[in-house]
C-alpha positions, 0 to 999 in steps of 0.5 A: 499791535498794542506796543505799536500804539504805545511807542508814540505816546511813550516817545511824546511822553519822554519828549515832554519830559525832557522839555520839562527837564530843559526848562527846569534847568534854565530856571535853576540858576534863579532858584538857586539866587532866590534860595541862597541870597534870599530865603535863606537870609529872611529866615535867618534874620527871622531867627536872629530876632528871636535871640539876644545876640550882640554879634560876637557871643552865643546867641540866647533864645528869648522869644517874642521879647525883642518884638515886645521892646520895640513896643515900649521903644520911644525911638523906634515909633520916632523912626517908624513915623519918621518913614512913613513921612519920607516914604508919603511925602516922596511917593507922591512927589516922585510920581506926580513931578517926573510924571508932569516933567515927562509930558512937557518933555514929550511935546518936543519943545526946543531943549527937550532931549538937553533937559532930559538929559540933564535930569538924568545925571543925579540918576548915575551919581551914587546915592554916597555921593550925592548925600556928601555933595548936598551936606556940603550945600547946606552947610550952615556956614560955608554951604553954598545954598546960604551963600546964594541966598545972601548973594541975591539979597534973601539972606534972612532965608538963610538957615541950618538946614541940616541942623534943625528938626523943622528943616532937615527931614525936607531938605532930605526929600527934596534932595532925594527927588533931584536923585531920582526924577531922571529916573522915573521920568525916563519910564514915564517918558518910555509909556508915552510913546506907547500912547496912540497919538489918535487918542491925542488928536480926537481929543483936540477936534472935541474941543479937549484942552491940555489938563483934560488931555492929561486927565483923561487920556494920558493919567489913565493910559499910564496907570499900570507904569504909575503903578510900578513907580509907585510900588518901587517908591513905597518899597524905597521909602520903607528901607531907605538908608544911605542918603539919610545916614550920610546926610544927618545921621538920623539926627538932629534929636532923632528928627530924620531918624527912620527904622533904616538908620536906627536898624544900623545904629542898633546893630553895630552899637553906633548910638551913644556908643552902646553895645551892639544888639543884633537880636533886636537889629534883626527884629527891626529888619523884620518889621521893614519887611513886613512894611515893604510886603503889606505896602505891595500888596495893598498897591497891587489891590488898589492896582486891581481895582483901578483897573477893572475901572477902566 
């Protein structure tokens, strides 16, 4: 009498078992990407800046040491306030403007699905690409920007952009938002369709105008799509690298130097034709990570609160 109340349970048990297993299975190749292209790596690079290594020798262990060098490091904190330029100034352009952008496109005016499509274009285009096309443009001599502005009479606004400190870092901004308001455009434009329109027509009939429709109705309903725009904005800014590095090097005199650009330089010796140095390369890897996490987790703290607010 007792197996036969027993061969159910054990049947289900062996069934969710199995299920389990399935499961596992279908997850593993994730795990096995996250261990071997991620973890792995992290700790590594952990590792490596705690040696001084200049990439082709033995690795000596020195601790702490390359941490408390980047303390006394001059061009380290110029990199590190440096980045926390780029990633402010082009968090909030590229969240407010694709943001606004979004909205007049959403009104179905004449041109919209052109414009909208036109915007998206820079999106496809390699960063590479994009930095070698806007070097050329401001180019100081033969850049077609000054050649416009002598053209319609404004040549005394004519200027090396990319050669003076006061004007390189913000034509790098302003580059790296035509690069990509298509694409943060195109997912707020995605979270305006999910918006009921009942909410835009009781707002009309209680006399609301177009900034307090926006306000109070489209501002709080895209909050969570604001949130990630916002987060892939900081963690962008934190590690950006390649438009910088193509478009001035992190030059002139270290004016748009950022720790991606001076994490390079370290580690393949392309400064002054130093010595590489991995060790110290890796510690300021591990410097970017920790930015990039803490930004994370203070926005999604903030996200939180926000939206018990709400």
């Amino acid at each position: 009498m007792t197996s036969i109340w027993l061969r159910p349970a054990a049947g289900w048990a062996n069934f969710r078992t199995r299920r389990k297993l399935t499961a596992y299975l279908f997850i593993l190749p994730t795990y096995v990407f996250f261990i071997a292209l991620i973890a792995v790596p992290f700790f590594r690079a952990i590792g490596i800046s705690m040696t001084q290594w200049a990439g082709y020798d033995t690795p000596q262990f020195i601790g702490l040491r390359n941490f408390e060098n980047l303390l006394k490091d001059r061009i380290f904190w110029i990199a590190l306030q440096q980045t926390f330029i780029f990633t402010i100034a082009t968090t909030v352009l590229q969240t407010i403007i694709p943001l606004l952008v979004a909205v007049l496109i959403n009104n179905k005016w004449p041109g919209s699905t052109v414009f909208r499509t036109a915007l998206f274009i820079p999106v496809i285009i390699s960063l590479v690409v994009s930095g070698l096309l806007w070097r050329m443009i401001f180019d100081a001599n033969f850049g077609v920007l000054n050649n416009i502005l002598k053209g319609i009479g404004l040549g005394g606004l004519a200027n090396a952009w990319l050669a003076k400190p006061e004007t390189a870092m913000g034509s790098i901004i302003a580059v790296s938002l035509w690069a990509s308001l298509g694409f943060y455009m195109l997912i707020f434009y995605a979270g305006l369709q999910s918006i009921p329109i009942e909410l835009y027509e009781s707002a009309s009939l209680d006399g609301a105008n177009a900034r307090q429709k926006l306000m109070h109705i489209t501002v709080p309903m895209l909050w969570p799509i604001t949130t990630v725009v916002i987060i892939i904005n900081v963690i962008g800014g934190i590690k950006v690298f390649d438009i910088i590095y193509i478009m001035t090097t992190g030059g002139p005199n270290h004016a748009t130097e950022v720790l991606g650009t001076y994490l390079y330089i370290t580690a393949f010796g392309a400064s002054g034709g130093g010595a590489p140095s991995m060790g110290y390369a890796a510690a300021i890897g591990v410097v970017i990570l920790v930015l990039a996490m803490l930004g994370t987790i203070i926005q999604f703290r903030l996200t939180r609160s926000r939206t018990n607010v709400y």
